[in-house]
Each structure stands twice: as structure tokens, then as C-alpha cells.
KOLSE-938996 format. One record per residue (C-alpha): residue in three letters; z, y, x. Coordinates in steps of 0.2 Angstrom, whole numbers, padded with zeros to 4 digits, always signed. Layout:
AlaZYX
...
! end
This chain:
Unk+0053+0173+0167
Unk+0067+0162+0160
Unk+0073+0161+0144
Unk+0092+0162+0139
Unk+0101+0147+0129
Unk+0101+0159+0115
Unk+0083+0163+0114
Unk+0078+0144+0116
Unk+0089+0140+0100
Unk+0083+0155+0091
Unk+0062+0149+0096
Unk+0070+0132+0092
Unk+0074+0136+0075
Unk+0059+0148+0070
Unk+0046+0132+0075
Unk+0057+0118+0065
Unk+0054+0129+0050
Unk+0036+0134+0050
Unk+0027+0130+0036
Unk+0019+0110+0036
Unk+0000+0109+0041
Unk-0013+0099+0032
Unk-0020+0083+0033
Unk-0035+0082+0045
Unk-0041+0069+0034
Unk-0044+0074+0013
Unk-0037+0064+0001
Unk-0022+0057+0005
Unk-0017+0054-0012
Unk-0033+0042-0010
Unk-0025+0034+0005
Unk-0007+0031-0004
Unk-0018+0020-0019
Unk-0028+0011-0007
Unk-0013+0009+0004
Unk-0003+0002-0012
Unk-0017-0010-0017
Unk-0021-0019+0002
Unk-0002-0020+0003
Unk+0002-0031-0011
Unk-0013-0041-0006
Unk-0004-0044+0011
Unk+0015-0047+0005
Unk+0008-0060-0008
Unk+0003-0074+0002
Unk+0017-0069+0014
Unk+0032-0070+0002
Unk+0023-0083-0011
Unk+0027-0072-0026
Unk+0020-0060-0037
Unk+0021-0039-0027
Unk+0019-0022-0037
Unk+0020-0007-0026
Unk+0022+0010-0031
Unk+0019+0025-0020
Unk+0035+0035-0023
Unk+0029+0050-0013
Unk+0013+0056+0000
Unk+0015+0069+0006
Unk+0015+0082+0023
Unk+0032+0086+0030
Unk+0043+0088+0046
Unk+0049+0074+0055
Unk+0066+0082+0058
Unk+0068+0082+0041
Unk+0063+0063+0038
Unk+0073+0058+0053
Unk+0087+0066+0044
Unk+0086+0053+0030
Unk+0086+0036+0039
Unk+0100+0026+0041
Unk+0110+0018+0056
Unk+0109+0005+0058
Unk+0092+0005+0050
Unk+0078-0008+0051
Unk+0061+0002+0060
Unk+0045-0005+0064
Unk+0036+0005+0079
Unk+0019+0006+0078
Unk+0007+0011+0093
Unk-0008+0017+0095
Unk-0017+0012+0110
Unk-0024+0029+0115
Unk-0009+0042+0111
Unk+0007+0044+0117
Unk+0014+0046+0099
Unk+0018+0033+0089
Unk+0020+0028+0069
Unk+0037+0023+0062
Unk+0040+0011+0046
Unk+0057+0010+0039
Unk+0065-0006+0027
Unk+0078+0000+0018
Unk+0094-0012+0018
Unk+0089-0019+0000
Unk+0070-0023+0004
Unk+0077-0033+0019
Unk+0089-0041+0011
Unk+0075-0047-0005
Unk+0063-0053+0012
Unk+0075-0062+0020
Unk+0082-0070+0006
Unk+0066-0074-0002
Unk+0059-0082+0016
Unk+0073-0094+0021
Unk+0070-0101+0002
Unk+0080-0088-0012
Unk+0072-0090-0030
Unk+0058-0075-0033
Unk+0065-0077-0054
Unk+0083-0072-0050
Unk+0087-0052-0042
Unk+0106-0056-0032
Unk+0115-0042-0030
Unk+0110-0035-0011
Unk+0122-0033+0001
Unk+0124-0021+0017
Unk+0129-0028+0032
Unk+0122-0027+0050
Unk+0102-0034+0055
Unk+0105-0050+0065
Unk+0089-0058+0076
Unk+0083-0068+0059
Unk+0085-0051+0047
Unk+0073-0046+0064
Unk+0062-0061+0065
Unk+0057-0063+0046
Unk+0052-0044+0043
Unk+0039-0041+0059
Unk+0028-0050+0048
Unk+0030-0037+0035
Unk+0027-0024+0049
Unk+0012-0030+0051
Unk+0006-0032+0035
Unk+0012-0012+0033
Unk+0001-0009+0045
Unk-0015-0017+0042
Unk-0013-0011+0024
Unk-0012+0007+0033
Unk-0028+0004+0045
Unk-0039-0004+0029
Unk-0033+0013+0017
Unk-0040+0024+0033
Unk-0053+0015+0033
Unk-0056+0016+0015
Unk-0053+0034+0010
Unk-0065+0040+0026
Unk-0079+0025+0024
Unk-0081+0022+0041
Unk-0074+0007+0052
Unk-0057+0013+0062
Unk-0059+0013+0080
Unk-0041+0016+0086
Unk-0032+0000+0090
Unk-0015-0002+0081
Unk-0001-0014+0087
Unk+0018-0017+0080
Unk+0027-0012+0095
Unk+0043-0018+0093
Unk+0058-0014+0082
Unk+0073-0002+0082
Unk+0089-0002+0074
Unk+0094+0017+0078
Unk+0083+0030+0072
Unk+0091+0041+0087
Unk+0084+0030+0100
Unk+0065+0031+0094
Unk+0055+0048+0098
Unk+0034+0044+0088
Unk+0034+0063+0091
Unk+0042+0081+0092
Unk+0055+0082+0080
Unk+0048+0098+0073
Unk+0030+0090+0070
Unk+0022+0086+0055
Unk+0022+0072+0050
Unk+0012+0061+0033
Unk+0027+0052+0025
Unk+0023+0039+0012
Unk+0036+0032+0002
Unk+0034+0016-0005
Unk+0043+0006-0019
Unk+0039-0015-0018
Unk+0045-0025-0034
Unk+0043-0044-0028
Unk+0046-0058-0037
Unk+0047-0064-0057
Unk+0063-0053-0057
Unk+0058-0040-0051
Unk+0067-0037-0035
Unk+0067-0019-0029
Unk+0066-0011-0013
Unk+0062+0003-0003
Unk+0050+0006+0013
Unk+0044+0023+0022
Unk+0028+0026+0034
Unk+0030+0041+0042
Unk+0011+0043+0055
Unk+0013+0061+0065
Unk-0003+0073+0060
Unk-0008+0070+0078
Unk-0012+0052+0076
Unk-0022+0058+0059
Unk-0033+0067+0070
Unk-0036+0055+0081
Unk-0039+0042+0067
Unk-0052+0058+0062
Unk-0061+0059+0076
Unk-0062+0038+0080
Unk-0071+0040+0064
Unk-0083+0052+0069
Unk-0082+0060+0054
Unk-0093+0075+0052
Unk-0091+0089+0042
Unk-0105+0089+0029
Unk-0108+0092+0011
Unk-0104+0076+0006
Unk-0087+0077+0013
Unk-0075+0085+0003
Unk-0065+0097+0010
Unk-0044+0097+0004
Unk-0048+0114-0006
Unk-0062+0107-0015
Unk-0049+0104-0031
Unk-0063+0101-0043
Unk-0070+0086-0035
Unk-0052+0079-0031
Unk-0047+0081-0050
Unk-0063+0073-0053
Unk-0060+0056-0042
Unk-0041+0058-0047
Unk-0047+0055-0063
Unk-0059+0042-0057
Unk-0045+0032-0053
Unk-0035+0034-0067
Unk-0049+0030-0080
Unk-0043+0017-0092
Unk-0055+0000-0090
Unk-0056-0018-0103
Unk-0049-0030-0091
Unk-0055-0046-0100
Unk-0044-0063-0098
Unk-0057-0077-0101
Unk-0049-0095-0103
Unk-0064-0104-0102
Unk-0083-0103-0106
Unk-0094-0115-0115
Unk-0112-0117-0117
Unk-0118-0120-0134
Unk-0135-0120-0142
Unk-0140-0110-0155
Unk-0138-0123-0168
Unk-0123-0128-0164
Unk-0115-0109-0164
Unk-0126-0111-0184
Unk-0114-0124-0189
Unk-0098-0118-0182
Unk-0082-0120-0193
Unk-0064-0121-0193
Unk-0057-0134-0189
Unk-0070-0139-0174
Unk-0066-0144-0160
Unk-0072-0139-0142
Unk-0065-0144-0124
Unk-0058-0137-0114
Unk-0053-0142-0096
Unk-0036-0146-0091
Unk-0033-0136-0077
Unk-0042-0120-0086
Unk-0024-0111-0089
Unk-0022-0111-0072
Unk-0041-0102-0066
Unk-0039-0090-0081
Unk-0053-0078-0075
Unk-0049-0058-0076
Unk-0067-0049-0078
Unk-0066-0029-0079
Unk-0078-0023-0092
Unk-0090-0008-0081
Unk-0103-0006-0097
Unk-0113-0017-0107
Unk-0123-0021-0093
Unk-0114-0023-0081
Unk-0097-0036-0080
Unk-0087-0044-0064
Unk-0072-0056-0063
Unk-0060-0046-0051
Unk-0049-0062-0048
Unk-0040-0077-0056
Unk-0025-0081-0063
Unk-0014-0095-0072
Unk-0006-0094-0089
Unk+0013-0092-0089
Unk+0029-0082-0096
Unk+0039-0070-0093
Unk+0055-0064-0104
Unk+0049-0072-0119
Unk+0031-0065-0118
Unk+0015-0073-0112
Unk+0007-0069-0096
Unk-0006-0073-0084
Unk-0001-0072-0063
Unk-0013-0067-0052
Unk-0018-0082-0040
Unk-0030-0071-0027
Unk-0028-0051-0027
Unk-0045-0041-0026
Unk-0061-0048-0014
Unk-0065-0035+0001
Unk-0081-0035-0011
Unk-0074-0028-0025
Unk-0062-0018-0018
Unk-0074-0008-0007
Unk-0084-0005-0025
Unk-0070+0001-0032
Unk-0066+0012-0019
Unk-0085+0018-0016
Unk-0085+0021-0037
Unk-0068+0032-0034
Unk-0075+0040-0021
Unk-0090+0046-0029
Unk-0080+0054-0042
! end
């Protein structure tokens, strides 16, 4: 039986707006944190400056709708996966692109130029697949984070776009998890925006490379009080300690401390200024190391190293655990 023009566009319509599904995996607030965290270790090294992100937005919507949003000409990373036909798209905006390229070919990360639109040449195309992939492995590392178990899937940067009309990642009336990201980078703080947009399909697929297994101790999306509880897990305020320098001293000498004393310290300690989070009385950790500095008349320390895979996965595991 054959359906008429009419009817097609009615059908059309109705599926475009069905309500949105729901992440095959839980937690996707959870993803967006980890996400956030593994990225600014990435961009670091990669643009030699300081990197805050901030997840704007995670959330389950159409593609149609995202689609609808993006630019032309627009600067999109393609993102493969090597088992589905379906694909994951990231999306520079023009000012993160501008603060990237400008900050590679040498810019000053202490000033924030005013941006300026104009069209992606080879270079603008050249110096951002690095940030593709840094998206990416950020993305892979939260997956793998959130669900505990190695990911299985193999993910490439496939290639760029400029036209948002010439990239199909899936159906435009499928769901879609859109995360939108805000980067500061830099001593000045230069903004700019970036969206990952990964089809529901490939979310399930990403499910079952995991094996995951539906137990008690996985926690389904409607369990609200166990993620309240890890939401608030993560947002639990901890003593990060910045210790310049330790000294070993006997117990006489501490007896006959007074002021005006005088005890060494190496030259190079402002620059391996260690940051220890306070977890207890029992239990203490340095998280990484920075170097004294300033910043609009006030003193601060810059991280040198972001978290170790070590203590970022016992972060994560302490989170999880709620």
C-alpha cells in the first residue's frame, strides 16, 4: 500500500515530535563531570595554558533540533565508531576556534583579543583536529568512568565538516545526548564554546561493549535517591591543603622554636607547591603540583600536572559509591 505525499509529511511530523527517550546508560550528569575533568587535562598540555571547562548543558534531545542551532560555515569534528553506521558529531563554535588558533601559532594566553568571524581556512582545520581528539578521548575516558568497565568500541576522528547540511550521524528525528561545553583558556580567561552531540544508538552500543548487566548494584535512572546521593558526593565541599615545603625537625628543636628563626627552604619550592585534599584525619593525598604566581593583584598557585589516572579513578569510585 503506498502512502501519499500528505501522509508521509503528516507521519513525518508526529515522529519528529515524540517525546525524547532515555539514556541507556544512568548517570549522565556523572559522564558531563568526568567528561569536564579528563578534558582540561587533555587541552592543557596541548595549548600550554591553564583550562576550566564548564558543562553548560547534558541532556537528551532531537537531533533536528540540535542541527537547527549550528552554524554555516561551522567547524565539525566527525567521530566514528568502528562497528555502526552512525556517527558522533563535535561542534567549535567560531570564538573557541579563533582562541585555539591564535593561542597555537603563539598568541599570548594573559590577553582575550577581541574574536573575529571570518571563514575556516586549512590551518583554522589543521590546528583544531588535535582538539577533536582530545574531545574525544575525554568522551571515551568519562564512558568508561561513569560505567566502570574498559570501553570496547573503537572511536576515530573521522574527518571534518564545514556544513552541518552535508553530515547525516543519524536520523534527524533521533535522539540524541547533547553536552554543551564552556572552555576558559588561558590567564585571561578566554571563552568559548563546543557541543558533542552522540545519537542514543551509539549509547547503547557503548552499553552493551561494556557488558554491563543489570544488577542491584547498578543504578537504574529512576533510583532518584541514590543519584541525589552521589550528586551530592560530588558536590561535598573538601580542605584542599597548598603545602610549600616540609621540613623534618626533632623534637627539641620544634621545644625551642621562636620568632625570628630561621628554616630553609629550597629555591625551587614555589614552583612544586604540593596541593593535598584533606579525606579525614587518617587519611591525606597530594592530587598534583603547582607553582606560586599572580593573577589580578591576588596570589595564586597554577597547576603544573592535572589529576593522576590514580586518583582520579578514586575519586570517581568515592562518587560512585555515593
Amino acid at each position: 500500500m503506498e502512502m501519499s505525499d500528505a501522509s508521509e509529511s503528516v507521519l513525518h511530523r508526529k515522529l519528529g515530535l515524540r517525546r525524547v527517550g532515555r539514556s541507556p546508560i544512568p548517570d549522565i550528569d556523572l559522564i558531563g563531570e568526568y567528561f569536564g575533568l579528563r578534558l582540561e587535562d587533555r587541552l592543557r598540555p596541548l595549548l600550554g595554558t591553564i583550562v576550566g571547562s564548564l558543562i553548560m548543558d547534558c541532556t537528551i534531545t532531537k537531533l533536528s533540533t540540535v542541527v537547527e542551532e549550528i552554524p554555516v560555515p561551522a567547524m565539525l569534528g566527525l567521530i566514528a565508531v568502528e562497528s555502526s553506521d552512525n556517527s558522533a558529531l563535535a561542534n567549535l563554535s567560531t570564538e573557541l576556534v579563533y582562541h585555539i588558533v591564535d593561542i597555537r601559532m603563539g598568541g599570548d594566553p594573559a590577553t582575550a583579543p577581541m574574536t573575529t568571524t571570518r571563514s575556516f581556512t586549512a590551518i583554522d582545520v589543521a590546528l583544531c583536529m588535535d582538539v577533536f581528539e582530545c574531545i574525544l578521548t575525554s568522551f571515551r575516558l568519562a564512558i568508561e568512568e561513569s560505567t566502570g568497565v574498559p570501553l570496547n568500541e573503537k572511536l576515530r576522528v573521522a574527518g571534518h565538516k564545514q556544513d552541518v547540511n552535508t553530515v547525516r550521524i543519524a536520523p534527524k528525528t533521533a535522539d540524541v545526548l547533547l553536552l554543551k561545553v564552556s572552555l576558559d583558556i588561558g590567564e585571561a580567561a578566554r571563552s568559548g564554546d563546543f557541543d558533542l552531540i552522540i545519537p542514543l544508538s551509539l549509547l547503547d552500543q557503548f552499553r552493551a561493549s561494556t557488558q554491563l548487566v543489570e544488577t542491584e548494584e547498578v543504578v537504574s535512572p529512576t533510583d532518584l535517591w541514590r543519584r541525589q546521593m552521589r550528586l551530592s558526593v560530588s558536590e561535598a565541599s573538601m580542605p584542599l591543603h597548598g603545602i610549600l615545603h616540609t621540613h623534618s625537625m626533632s623534637l627539641a628543636e620544634v621545644k625551642n622554636l621562636e620568632p625570628g628563626l630561621v628554616i630553609p627552604v629550597p629555591a625551587d619550592a614555589i614552583n612544586q607547591i604540593g596541593l593535598v585534599l584533606d579525606l579525614g584525619t587518617e587519611y591525606m593525598t597530594q592530587v598534583t603540583t603547582a607553582r606560586l604566581g599572580s593573577h589580578e593583584n591576588k596570589k595564586v598557585v597554577k597547576l603544573n600536572d592535572g589529576l593522576s589516572e590514580e586518583v582520579a579513578h578514586t575519586l570517581a569510585k568515592a562518587i560512585k559509591s555515593g
